[in-house]
BADOTOR-466539 format. One line per 8 residues: number of its first residue (from 1); their letters; for each residue x, z negated, y of C-alpha. Coordinates in Angstrom, 2 decimals. Layout:
BADOTOR-466539
NUM	a	X/Z/Y; ...
This chain:
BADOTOR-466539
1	xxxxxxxx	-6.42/-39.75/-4.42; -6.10/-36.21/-3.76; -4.50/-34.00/-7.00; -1.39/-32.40/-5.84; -1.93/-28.62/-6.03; 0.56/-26.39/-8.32; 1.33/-23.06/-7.83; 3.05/-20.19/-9.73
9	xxxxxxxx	4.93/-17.52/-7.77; 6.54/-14.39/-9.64; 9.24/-13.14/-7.55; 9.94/-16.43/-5.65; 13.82/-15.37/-4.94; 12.20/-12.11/-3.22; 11.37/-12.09/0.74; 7.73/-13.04/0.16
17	xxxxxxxx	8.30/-15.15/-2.28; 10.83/-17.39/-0.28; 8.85/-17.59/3.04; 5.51/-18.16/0.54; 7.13/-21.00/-1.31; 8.20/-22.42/2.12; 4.56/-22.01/3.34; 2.93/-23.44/0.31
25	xxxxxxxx	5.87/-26.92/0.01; 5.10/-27.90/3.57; 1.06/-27.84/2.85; 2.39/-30.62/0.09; 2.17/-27.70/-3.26; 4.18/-28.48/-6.21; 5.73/-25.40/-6.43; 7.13/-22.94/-9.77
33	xxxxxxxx	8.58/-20.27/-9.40; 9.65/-17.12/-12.66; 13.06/-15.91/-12.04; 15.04/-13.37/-14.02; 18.36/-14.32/-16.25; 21.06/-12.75/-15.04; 25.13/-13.10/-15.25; 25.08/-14.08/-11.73
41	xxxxxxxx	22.77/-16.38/-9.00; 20.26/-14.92/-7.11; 18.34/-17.33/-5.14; 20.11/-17.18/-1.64; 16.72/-17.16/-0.29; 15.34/-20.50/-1.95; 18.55/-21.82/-2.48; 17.56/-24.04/1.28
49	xxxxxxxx	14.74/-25.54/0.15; 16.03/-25.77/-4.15; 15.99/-29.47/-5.05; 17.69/-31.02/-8.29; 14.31/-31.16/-10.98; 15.59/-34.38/-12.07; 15.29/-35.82/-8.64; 12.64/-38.12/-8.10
57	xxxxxxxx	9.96/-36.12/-5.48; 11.24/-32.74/-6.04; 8.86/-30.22/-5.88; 10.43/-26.79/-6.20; 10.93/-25.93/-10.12; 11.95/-22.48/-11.34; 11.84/-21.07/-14.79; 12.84/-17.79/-16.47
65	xxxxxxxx	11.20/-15.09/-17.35; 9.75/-11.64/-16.34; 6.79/-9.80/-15.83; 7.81/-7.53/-19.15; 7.56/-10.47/-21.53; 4.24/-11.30/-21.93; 5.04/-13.92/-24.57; 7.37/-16.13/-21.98
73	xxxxxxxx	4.66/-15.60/-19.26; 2.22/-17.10/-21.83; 4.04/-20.14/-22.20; 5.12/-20.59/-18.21; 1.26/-21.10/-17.93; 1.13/-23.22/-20.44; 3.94/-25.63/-19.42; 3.25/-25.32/-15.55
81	xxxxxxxx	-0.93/-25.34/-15.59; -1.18/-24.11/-12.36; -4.27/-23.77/-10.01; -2.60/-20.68/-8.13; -0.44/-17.94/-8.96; 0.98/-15.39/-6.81; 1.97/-12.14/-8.63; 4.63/-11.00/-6.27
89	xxxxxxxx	7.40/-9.63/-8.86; 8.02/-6.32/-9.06; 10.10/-3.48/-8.99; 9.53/-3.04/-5.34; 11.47/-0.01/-4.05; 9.85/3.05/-3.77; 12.53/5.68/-3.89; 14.20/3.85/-6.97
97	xxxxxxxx	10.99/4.21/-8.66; 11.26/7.67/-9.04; 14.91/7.26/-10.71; 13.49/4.28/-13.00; 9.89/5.41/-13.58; 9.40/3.71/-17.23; 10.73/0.64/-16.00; 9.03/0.68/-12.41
105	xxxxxxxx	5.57/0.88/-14.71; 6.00/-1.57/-17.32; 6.63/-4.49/-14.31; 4.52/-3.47/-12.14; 1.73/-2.42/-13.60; 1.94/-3.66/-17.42; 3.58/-6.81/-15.93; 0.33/-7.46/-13.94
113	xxxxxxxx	-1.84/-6.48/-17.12; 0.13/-8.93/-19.32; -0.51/-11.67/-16.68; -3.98/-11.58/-15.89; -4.34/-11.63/-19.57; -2.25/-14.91/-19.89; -4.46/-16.24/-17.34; -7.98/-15.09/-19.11
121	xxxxxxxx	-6.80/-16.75/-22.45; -5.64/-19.83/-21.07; -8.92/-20.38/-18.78; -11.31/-19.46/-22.05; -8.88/-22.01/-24.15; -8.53/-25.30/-21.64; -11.20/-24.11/-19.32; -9.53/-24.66/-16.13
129	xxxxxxxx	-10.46/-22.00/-13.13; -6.59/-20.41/-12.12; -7.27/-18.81/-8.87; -4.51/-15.39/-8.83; -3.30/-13.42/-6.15; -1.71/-9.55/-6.99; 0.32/-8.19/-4.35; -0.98/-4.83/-3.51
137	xxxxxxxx	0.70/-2.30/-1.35; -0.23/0.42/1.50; 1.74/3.13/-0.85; -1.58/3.35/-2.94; -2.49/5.07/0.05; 0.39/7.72/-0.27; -1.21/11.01/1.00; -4.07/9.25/3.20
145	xxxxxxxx	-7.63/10.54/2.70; -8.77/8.50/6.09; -6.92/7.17/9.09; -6.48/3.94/9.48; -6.51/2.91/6.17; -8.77/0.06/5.09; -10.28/-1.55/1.99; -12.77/1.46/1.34
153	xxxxxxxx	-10.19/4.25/1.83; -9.63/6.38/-1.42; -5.79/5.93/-2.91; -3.22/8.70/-3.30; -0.39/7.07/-4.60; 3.00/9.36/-3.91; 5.10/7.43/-6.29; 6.12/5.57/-10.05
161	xxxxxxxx	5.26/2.59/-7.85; 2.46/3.32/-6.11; 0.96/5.06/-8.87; 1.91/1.47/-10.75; 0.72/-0.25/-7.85; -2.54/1.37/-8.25; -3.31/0.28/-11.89; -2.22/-3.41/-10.96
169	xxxxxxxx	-5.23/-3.02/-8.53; -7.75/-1.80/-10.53; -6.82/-4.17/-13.33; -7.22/-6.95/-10.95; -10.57/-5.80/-9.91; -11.72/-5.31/-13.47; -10.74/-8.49/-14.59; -12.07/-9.75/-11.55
177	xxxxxxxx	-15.73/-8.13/-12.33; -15.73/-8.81/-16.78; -14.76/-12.12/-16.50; -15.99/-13.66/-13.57; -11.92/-14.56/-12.83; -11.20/-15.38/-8.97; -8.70/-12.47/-8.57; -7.44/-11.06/-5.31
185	xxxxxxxx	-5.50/-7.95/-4.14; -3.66/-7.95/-0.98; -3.15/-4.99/0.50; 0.01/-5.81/2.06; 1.44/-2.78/4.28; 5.53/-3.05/5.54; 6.42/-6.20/6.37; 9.90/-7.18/7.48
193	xxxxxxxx	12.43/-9.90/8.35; 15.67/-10.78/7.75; 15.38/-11.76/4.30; 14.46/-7.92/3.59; 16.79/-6.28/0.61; 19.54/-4.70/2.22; 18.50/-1.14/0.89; 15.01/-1.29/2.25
201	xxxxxxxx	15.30/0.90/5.56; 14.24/-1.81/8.21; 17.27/-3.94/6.92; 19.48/-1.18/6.25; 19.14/-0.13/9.84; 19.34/-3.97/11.20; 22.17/-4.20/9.28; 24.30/-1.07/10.52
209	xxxxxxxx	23.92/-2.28/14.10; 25.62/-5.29/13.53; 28.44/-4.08/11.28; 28.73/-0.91/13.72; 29.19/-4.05/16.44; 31.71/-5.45/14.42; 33.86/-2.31/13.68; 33.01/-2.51/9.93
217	xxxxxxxx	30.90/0.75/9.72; 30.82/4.26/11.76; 28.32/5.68/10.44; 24.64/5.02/9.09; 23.38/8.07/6.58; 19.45/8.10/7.30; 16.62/10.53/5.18; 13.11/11.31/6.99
225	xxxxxxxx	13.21/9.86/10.49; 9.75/10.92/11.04; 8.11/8.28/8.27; 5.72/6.52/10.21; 4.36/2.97/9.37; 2.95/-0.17/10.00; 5.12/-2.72/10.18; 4.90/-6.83/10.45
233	xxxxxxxx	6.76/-9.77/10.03; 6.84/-11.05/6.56; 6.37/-14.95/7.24; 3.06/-14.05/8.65; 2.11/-12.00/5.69; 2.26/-14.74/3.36; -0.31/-16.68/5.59; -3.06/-14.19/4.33
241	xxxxxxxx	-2.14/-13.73/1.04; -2.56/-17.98/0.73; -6.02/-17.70/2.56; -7.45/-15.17/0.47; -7.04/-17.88/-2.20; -8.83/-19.95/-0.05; -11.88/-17.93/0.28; -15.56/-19.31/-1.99
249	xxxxxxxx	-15.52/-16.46/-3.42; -12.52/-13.27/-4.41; -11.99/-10.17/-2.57; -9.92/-7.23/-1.36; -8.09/-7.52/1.48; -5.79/-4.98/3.81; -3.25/-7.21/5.50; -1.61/-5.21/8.45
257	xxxxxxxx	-0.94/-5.02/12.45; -3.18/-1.72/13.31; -0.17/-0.35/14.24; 1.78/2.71/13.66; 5.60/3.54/14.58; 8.42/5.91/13.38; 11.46/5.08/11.78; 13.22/6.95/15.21
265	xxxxxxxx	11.16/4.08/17.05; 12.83/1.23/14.89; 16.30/3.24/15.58; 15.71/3.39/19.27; 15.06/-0.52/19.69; 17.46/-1.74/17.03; 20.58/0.32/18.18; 18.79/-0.44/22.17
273	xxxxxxxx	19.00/-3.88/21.35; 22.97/-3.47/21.76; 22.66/-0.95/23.78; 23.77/1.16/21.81; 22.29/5.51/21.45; 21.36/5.63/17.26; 22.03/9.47/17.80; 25.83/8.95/18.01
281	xxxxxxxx	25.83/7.00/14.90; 22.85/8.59/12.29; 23.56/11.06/9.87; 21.17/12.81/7.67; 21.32/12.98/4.15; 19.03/14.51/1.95; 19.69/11.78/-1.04; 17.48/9.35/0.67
289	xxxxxxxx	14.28/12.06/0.78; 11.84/11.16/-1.92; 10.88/14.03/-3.93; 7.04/13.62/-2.13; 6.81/11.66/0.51; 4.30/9.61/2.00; 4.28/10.86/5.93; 2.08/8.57/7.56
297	xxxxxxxx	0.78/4.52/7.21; -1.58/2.60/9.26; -3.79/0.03/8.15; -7.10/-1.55/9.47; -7.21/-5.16/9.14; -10.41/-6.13/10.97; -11.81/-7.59/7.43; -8.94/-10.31/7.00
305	xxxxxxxx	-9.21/-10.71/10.67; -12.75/-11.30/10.57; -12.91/-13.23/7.43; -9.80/-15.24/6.91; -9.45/-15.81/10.80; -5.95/-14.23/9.95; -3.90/-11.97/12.46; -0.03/-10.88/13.14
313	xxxxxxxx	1.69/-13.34/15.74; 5.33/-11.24/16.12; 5.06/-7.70/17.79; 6.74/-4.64/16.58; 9.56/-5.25/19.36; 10.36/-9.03/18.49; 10.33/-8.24/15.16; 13.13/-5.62/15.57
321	xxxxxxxx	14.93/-7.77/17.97; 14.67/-10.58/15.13; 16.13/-8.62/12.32; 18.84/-7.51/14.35; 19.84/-10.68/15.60; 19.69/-12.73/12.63; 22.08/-9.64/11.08; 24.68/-10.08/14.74
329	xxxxxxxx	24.78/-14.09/13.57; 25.60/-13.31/10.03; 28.42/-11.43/11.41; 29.97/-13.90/13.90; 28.04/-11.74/16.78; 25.75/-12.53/19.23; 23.16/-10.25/21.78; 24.47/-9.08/25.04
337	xxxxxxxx	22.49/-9.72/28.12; 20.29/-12.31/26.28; 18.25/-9.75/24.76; 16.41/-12.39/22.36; 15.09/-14.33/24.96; 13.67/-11.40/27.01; 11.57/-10.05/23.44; 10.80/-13.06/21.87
345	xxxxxxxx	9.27/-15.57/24.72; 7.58/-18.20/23.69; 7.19/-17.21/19.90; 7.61/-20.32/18.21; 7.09/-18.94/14.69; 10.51/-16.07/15.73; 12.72/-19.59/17.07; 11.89/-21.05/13.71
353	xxxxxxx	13.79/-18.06/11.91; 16.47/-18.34/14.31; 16.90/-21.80/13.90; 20.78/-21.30/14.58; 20.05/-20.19/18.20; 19.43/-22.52/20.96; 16.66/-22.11/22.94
């Protein structure tokens, strides 16, 4: 009989970390996940698929810790003994990096450090190969030396968290090359859905539309509408970063839909969506401009395509159209004109998200 496989996910309460932990409980993984204590609960994004430990066949456990407290990660590893991890915690938001610097750079890039470092001791002590996955990010491109952006392309991080972003890398490659650990980054560029943090533009926009619906908001406040990115849907994001563990042997990968857009594009179909003009309800304000910002993303996936037979199945439009429907059902609201069905087709994968639709 086959072993069940056990995997470790930092960040499971976090949009990747939800859809992973999904992904990796329906291919039969006992799953762990590290949270953070806090006062208050924040697992709305597992709490669907949380079982009760005690119950006979549960296979969803979480645990507390953090990526700053080496010690506790230590003895996570030790308790779970998994074959996987996924190093998905962080302090993820790029603009707040530059207000919490010291903080952005001790869990991102020390918390990576003090991980791979659990994981080198406990494969020397028990001898037990832990294949780990650290979630990269297109910001270590910041001011882009080549266009698109691929594996080879030099980084220029812009940011506290690219620039910790960029250490977590290297790390990961070091450790990777001294001792002979299976050790993967993911070079994950934007990817949305609804589960995005409500500050993170995407949402934030997604979000306005349907409270603007409602009457609860007039206005949305907006910084550099030129940004332009690469944007795909999260749940097929966590597809590659599972089949780079899957690989004989580790490597680098750029995960991305080799395609560009503005932030006035992602305006123009969200607040189109409801036919609505963005241009009546957007405001600038300059307290959303980083202090240097990264102008332009676009990624070049043709390795991950090539190699883990991986590619994006939701468009830049139904991915739009997703976010702001899901946000129009949290409110009570629903599409005019049937909009969803026009965008999303035949997209299984989109109807799954939706599940509260009938199609």
């Amino acid at each position: 009989m086959t072993q069940q496989k056990r995997a470790l996910i930092t960040g499971i309460t976090g949009q990747d970390g939800s859809y992973l932990s999904e992904f990796l409980l329906e291919k039969g993984y006992e799953v762990h996940g590290i949270i953070r204590r806090t006062s208050t609960f924040n697992t709305d994004r597992i709490d669907h698929i949380y079982e009760d430990p005690h119950r006979e066949g549960a296979r969803l456990y979480l645990h507390y810790g953090d990526l700053t407290d080496g010690t506790t990660l230590r003895r996570i590893l030790e308790e779970v003994k998994p074959i996987e991890i996924y190093n998905l915690g962080a302090q993820s938001h790029v603009r707040v990096s530059f207000d919490s610097p010291e903080y952005t750079a001790d869990s991102v890039g020390m918390g990576t450090l003090r991980l791979l470092e659990a994981i080198r001791d406990y494969q020397q002590r028990t001898g037990v190969k832990v294949r780990f996955y650290q979630a990269g990010s297109s910001e270590m491109y910041g001011l882009v030396q080549a266009v698109p952006q691929s594996e080879t392309t030099p980084f220029y991080p812009r940011s506290p968290y690219a620039c910790a972003k960029v250490y977590a890398h290297w790390q990961t490659v070091n450790y990777r090359e001294s001792y002979d650990m299976f050790a993967c980054n993911g070079i994950l560029f934007n990817h949305e859905s609804p589960r995005r943090g409500e500050t993170f533009v995407t949402r934030k926009i997604t979000m306005a539309v349907a409270r603007i619906m409602a009457g609860k908001q007039r206005k949305l406040f907006m910084g550099n509408l030129d940004s332009k990115r690469d944007w795909g849907y999260a749940k097929d994001y966590v597809r590659a970063m599972w089949a780079m563990l899957q690989q004989e042997k580790p490597d680098d990968y750029v995960i991305s839909t080799n395609e560009t857009h503005t932030v006035r594009e992602f305006l123009d179909l969200a607040f189109g969506y409801v036919n609505l003009d963005w241009q009546e309800f957007v405001e600038f304000d300059e307290r959303y401009l980083r202090p240097s910002e990264v102008d332009l993303l676009i990624g070049d996936s043709t390795k991950a395509r090539t190699t883990l037979d991986w590619e994006p199945s939701v468009t830049f439009e139904q991915l739009v159209a997703l976010m702001v429907e899901a946000d129009l059902n949290a409110l009570g609201l629903t599409s005019p004109n049937g909009k969803l069905m026009e965008v999303v087709k035949d997209n299984a994968m989109v109807r799954q998200e939706l599940g509260v639709l009938h199609f």
